[in-house]
C-alpha positions in Angstrom: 33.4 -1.0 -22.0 34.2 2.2 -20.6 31.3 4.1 -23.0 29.0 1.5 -21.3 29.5 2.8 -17.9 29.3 6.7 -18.7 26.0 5.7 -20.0 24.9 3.5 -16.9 25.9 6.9 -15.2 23.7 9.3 -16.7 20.8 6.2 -16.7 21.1 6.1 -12.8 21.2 10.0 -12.6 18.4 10.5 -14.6 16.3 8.0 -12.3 17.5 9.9 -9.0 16.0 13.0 -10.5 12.9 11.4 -11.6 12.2 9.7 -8.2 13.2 12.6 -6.4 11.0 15.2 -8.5 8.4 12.2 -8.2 8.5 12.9 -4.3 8.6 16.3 -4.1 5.1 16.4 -6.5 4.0 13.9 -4.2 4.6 15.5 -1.2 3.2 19.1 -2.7 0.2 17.3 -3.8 -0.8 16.2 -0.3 0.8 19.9 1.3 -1.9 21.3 -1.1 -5.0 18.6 -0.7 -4.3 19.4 3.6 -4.4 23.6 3.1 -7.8 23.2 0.8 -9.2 21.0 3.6 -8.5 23.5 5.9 -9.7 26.1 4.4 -12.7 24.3 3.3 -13.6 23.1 6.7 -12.8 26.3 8.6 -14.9 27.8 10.8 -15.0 31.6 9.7 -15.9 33.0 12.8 -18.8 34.8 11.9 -22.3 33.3 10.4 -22.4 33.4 6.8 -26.3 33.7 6.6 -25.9 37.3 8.8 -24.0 39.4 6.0 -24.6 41.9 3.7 -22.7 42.6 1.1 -23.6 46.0 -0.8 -22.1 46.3 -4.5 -21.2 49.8 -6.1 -20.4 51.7 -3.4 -17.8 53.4 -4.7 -20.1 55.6 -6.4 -20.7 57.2 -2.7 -17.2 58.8 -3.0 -15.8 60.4 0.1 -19.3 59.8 1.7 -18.7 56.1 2.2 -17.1 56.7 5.5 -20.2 58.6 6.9 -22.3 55.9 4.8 -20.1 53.2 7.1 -20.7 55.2 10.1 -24.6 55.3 9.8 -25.0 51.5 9.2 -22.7 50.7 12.4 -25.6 53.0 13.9 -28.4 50.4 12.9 -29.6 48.3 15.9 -28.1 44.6 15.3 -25.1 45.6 13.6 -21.8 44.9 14.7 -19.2 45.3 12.3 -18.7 47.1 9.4 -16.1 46.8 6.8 -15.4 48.6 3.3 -13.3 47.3 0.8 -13.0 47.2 -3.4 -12.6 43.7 -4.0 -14.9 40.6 -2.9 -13.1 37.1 -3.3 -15.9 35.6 -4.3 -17.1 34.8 -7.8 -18.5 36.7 -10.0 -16.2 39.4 -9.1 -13.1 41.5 -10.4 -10.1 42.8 -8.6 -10.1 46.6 -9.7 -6.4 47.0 -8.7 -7.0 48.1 -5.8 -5.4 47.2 -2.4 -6.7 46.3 0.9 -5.9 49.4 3.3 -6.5 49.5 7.3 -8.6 52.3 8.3 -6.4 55.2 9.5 -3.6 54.0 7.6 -1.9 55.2 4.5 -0.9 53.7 1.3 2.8 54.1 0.9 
């Protein structure tokens, strides 16, 4: 009788755990499905259709400040902005990290 209950124990244990790992997946699921919609539906801020994005310019060496200077000098152009990395596919991250203008890497 008594070996009965242990077991009854651990049975209603186990099924605790289960439910409450259940509910925690659950609630992750829809914490996840909520951030992809809103990053999905996300106005950027900035038309899409009005960038250019300019690979291997890391072949200009030290000249891709002046390089970023004379393009913000071009009539129409507002913003410029140099980086390593595009998160978009197709591309690699070459280990590089994102760094402010004027700031150093420490």
């Amino acid at each position: 009788m008594s070996r009965g209950s242990k077991g009854s124990g651990l049975r209603s244990t186990l099924v605790v755990f289960q439910f409450t790992i259940s509910i925690i997946l659950v609630v992750g699921t829809l914490i996840i499905e909520r951030q992809m919609n809103f990053v999905l539906t996300r106005k950027l801020g900035y038309d899409k259709e009005q960038v250019v994005a300019l690979q291997d310019t890391h072949t200009l060496g030290n000249a891709i400040t002046t390089f970023k200077e004379e393009i913000l000098r071009l009539p129409g152009v507002k913003y410029v902005s140099i980086s390593g990395y595009l998160p978009v596919d197709g591309t690699k991250r070459n280990g590089n990290s994102f760094i402010r203008t004027g700031k150093r890497n420490r």
